[in-house]
Structures are given as structure tokens and as C-alpha cells.
Backbone bond lengths (Angstrom), bond angles and torsions (degrees), N, CA, C in turn:
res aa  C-N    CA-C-N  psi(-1)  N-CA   C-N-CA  omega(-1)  CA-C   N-CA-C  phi
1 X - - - 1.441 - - 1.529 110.02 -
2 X 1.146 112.74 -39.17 1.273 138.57 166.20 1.770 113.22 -23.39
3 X 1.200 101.65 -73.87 1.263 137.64 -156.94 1.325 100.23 -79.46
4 X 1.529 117.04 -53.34 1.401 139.75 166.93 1.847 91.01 -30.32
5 X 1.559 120.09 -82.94 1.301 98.15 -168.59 1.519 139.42 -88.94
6 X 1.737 104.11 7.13 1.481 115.43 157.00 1.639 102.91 -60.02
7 X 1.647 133.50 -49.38 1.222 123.56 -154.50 1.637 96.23 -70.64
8 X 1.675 124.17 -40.29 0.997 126.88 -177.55 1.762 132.40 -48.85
9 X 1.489 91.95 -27.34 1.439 98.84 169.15 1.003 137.25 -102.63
10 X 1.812 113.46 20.85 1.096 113.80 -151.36 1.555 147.89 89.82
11 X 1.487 112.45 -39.62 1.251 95.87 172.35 1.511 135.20 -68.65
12 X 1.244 129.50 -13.83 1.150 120.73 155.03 1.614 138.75 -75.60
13 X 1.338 108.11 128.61 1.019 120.30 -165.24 2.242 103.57 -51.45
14 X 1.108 110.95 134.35 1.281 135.77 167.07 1.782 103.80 -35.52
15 X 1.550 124.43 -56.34 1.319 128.93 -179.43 1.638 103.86 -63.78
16 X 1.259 105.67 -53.51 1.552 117.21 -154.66 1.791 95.71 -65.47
17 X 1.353 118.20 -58.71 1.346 108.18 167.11 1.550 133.88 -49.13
18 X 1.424 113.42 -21.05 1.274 115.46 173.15 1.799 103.40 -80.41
19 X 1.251 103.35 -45.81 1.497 94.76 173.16 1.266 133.09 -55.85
20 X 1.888 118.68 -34.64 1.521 119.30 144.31 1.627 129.74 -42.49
21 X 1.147 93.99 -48.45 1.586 98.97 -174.35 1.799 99.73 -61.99
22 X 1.143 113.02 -83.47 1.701 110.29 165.72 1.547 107.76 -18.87
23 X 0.866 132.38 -56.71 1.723 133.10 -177.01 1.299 103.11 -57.02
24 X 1.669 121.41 -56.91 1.362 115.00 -170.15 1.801 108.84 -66.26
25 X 1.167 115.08 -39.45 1.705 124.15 -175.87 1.709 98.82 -44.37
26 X 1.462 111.39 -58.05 1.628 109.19 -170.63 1.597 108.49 -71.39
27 X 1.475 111.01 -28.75 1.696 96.71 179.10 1.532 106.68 -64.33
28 X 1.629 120.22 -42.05 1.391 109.95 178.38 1.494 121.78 -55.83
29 X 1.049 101.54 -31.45 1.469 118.27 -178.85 1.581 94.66 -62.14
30 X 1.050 134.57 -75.53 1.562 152.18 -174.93 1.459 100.92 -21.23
31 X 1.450 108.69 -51.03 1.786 124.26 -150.53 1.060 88.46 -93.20
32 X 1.492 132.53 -41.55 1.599 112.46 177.29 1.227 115.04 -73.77
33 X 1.575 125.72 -24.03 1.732 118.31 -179.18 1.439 99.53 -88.03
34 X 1.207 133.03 -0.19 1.491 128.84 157.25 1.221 120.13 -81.11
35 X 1.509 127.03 -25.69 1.378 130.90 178.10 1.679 104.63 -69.93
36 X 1.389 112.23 -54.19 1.620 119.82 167.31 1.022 120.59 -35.90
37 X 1.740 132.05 -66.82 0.698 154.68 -167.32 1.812 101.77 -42.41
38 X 1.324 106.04 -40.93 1.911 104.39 -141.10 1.866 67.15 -111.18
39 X 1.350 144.06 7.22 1.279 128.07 -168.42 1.898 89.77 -87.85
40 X 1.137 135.99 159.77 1.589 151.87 -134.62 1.673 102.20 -163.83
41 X 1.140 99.29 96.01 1.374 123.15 -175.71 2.015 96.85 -65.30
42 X 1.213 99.08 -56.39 2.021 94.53 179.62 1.770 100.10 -63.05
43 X 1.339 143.78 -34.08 1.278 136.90 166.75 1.900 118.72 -48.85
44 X 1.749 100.57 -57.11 1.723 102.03 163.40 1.120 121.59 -55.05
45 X 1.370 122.57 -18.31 1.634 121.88 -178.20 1.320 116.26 -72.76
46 X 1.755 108.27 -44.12 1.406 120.71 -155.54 1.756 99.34 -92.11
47 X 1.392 119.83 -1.38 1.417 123.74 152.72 1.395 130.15 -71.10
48 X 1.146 106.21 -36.68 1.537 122.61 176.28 1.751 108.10 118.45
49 X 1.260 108.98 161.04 1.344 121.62 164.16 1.511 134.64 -31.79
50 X 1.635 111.24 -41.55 1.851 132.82 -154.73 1.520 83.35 -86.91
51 X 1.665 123.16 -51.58 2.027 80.68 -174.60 1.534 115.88 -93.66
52 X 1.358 116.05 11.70 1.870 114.62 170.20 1.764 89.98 -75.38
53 X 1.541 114.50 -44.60 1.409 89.90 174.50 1.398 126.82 -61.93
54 X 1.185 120.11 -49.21 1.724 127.88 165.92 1.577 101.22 -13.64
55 X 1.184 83.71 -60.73 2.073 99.28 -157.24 1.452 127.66 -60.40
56 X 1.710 92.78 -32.44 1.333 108.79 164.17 1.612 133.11 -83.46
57 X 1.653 96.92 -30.61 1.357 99.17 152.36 1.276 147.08 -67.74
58 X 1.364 112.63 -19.69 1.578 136.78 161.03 1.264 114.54 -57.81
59 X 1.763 116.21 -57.17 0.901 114.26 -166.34 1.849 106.74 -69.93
60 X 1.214 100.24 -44.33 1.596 115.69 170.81 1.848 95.70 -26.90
61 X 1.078 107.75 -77.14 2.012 121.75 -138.72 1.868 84.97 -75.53
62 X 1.729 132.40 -30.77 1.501 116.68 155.01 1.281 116.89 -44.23
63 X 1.632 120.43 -68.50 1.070 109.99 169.87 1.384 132.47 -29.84
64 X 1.120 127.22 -61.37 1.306 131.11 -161.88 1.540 105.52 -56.43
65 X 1.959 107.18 -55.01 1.565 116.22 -172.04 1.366 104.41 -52.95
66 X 1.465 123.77 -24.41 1.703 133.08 -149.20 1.821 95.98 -77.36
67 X 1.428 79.38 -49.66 1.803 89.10 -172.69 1.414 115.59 -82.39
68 X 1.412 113.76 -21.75 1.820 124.47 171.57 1.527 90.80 -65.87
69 X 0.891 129.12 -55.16 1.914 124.67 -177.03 1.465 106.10 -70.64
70 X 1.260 119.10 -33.53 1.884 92.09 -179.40 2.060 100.56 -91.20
71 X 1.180 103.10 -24.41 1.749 93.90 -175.10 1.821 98.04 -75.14
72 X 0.966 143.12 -77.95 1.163 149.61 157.21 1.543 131.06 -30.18
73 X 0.902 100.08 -0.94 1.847 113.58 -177.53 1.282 104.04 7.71
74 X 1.556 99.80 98.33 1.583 111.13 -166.71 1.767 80.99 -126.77
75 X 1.186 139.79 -4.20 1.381 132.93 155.34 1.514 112.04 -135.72
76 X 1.184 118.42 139.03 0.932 116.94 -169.07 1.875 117.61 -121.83
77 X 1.074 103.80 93.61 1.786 109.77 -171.91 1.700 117.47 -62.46
């Protein structure tokens, strides 16, 4: 929050914030290929089929919205 309104006023330098932001993108990145990583393919089995489908369908219908917003630039960052 902090940081949130130092960047807001300016005092951070233009580079240095881009270099945070880049920093924060790969830690998320990190934490989600760590969540995968430790996910147990014989554990999804012994649940049953209905939430590997869930999971795949979720991930499916992100995809789709992910790429409907960058092909369609229906937000614009």
C-alpha cells in the first residue's frame, strides 16, 4: 500500500518501477509453477473424474476470456 502511493506521486523512478512490475510478473509466475509442480496426478485420480473436469474447464473458459481481451482489446492497460 505503501509503495502503491510513493509510485503514485511520483517518486519512483519510471525504470525502477518497471523493473518491480517485471519482478512481480515472474514471482507470480514462480507461485503458480510451484502450485503445479507439488499438484499429484495419483491424488486427482483417487477423487474422481468431475473435478479434473472442473479444472480443465476453468482453466479452458480463462483461456479463452484471456485471449478474447488481448485479440479484441476489450481492456486496454
Amino acid at each position: 500500500m505503501v509503495l502503491l502511493i510513493i509510485n503514485s506521486l511520483g517518486a519512483i523512478p519510471v525504470s525502477v518501477a518497471d523493473g518491480m512490475t517485471d519482478l512481480s510478473r515472474w514471482c507470480l509466475v514462480t507461485a503458480i509453477a510451484a502450485l503445479g509442480i507439488k499438484t499429484s496426478f495419483q491424488k486427482l485420480a483417487i477423487v474422481g473424474w468431475k473435478p479434473v473436469i472442473l479444472m480443465v474447464s476453468e482453466t479452458v473458459f480463462l483461456l479463452v476470456l484471456v485471449l478474447a481481451f488481448i485479440l479484441f482489446g476489450v481492456v486496454s492497460l
